[in-house]
C-alpha positions in Angstrom: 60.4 -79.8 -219.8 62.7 -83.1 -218.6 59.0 -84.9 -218.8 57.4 -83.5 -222.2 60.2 -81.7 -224.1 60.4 -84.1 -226.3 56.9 -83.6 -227.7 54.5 -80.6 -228.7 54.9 -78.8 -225.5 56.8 -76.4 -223.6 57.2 -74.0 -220.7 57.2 -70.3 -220.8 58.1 -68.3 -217.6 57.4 -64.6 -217.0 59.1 -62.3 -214.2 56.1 -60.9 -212.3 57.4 -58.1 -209.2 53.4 -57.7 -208.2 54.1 -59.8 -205.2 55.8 -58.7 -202.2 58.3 -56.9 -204.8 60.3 -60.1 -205.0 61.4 -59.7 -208.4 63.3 -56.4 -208.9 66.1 -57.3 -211.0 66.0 -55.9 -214.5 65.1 -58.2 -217.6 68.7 -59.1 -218.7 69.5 -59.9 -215.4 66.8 -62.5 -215.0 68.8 -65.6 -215.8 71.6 -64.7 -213.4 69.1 -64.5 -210.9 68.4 -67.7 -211.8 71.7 -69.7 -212.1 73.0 -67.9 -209.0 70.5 -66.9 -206.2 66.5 -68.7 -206.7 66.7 -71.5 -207.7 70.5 -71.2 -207.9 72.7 -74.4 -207.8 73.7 -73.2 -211.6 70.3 -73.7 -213.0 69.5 -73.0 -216.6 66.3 -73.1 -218.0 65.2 -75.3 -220.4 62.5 -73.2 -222.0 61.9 -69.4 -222.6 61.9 -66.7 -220.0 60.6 -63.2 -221.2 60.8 -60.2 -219.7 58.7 -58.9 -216.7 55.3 -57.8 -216.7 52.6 -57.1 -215.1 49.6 -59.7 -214.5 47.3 -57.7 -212.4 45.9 -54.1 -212.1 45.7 -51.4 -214.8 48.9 -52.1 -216.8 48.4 -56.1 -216.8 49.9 -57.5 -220.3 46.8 -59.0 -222.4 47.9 -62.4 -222.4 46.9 -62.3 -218.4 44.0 -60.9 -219.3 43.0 -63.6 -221.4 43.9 -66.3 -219.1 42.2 -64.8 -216.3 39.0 -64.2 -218.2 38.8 -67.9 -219.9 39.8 -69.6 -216.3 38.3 -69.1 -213.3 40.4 -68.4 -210.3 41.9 -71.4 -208.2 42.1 -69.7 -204.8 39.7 -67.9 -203.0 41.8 -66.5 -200.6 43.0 -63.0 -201.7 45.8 -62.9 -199.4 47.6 -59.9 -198.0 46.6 -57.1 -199.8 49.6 -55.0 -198.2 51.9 -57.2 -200.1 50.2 -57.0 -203.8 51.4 -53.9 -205.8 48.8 -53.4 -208.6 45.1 -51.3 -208.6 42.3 -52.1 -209.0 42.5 -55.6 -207.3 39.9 -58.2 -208.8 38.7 -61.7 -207.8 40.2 -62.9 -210.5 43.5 -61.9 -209.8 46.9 -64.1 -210.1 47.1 -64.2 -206.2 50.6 -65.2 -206.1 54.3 -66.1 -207.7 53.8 -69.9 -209.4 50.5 -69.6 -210.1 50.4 -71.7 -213.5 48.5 -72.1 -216.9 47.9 -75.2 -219.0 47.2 -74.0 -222.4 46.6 -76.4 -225.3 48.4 -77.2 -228.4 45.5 -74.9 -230.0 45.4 -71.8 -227.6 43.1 -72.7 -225.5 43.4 -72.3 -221.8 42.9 -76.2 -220.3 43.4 -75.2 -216.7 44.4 -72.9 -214.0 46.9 -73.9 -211.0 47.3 -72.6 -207.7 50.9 -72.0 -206.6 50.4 -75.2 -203.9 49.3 -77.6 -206.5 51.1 -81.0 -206.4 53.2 -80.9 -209.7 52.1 -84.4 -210.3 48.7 -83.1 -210.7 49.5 -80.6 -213.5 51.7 -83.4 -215.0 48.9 -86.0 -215.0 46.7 -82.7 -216.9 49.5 -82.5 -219.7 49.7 -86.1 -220.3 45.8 -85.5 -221.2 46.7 -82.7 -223.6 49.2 -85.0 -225.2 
């Protein structure tokens, strides 16, 4: 958001506890979590955090769906499955917290990020998109 907030773009972050149950805190206690304990240091967001959901399984919100259907997955290592907390698990799947999307200024889905993917790279992909 420092980078490209000041044109057509932004961030939106969603709480996901399908991994390892790292997320248990309660939507309106999100940004506390935040200021205070991971990141911490006082940080605020810059852009829009929305409540948790589901990204995987039975239950997953649409949006996910969508993304995961139009991209193909990044990783191909499904990880350890005693740690995901969703049914039925597909190849597809967000395999991990920090997975990201790039979505274009029209909807689109541009590209799909695995959570150990340089930032630079994804920056250098948004620069395209603008």
């Amino acid at each position: 958001m420092e980078m490209f907030g000041d044109v057509n773009f932004t961030v939106l972050a969603f709480s996901c506890n399908q991994f390892g149950l790292q997320s248990p805190e309660v939507n309106h206690e999100t940004l506390n979590i935040l200021k205070y304990v991971r990141p911490g240091g006082g940080f605020v967001p810059k852009f829009p955090v929305f409540g948790r959901v589901e990204v995987n399984g039975l239950n997953e919100e649409p949006l996910f769906s969508y993304l995961k259907e139009t991209l193909p997955f990044v990783n191909p290592v499904i990880g350890d499955m005693k740690k995901f907390y969703w049914s039925p698990i597909k190849v597809n799947d967000i395999r991990w917290n920090f997975e990201r999307f790039l979505v274009a200024a029209d909807g689109l889905p541009f590209k799909r990020y695995e959570l150990h993917c340089p930032f630079e790279k994804v920056e250098e992909d948004i620069a395209i998109l603008l």
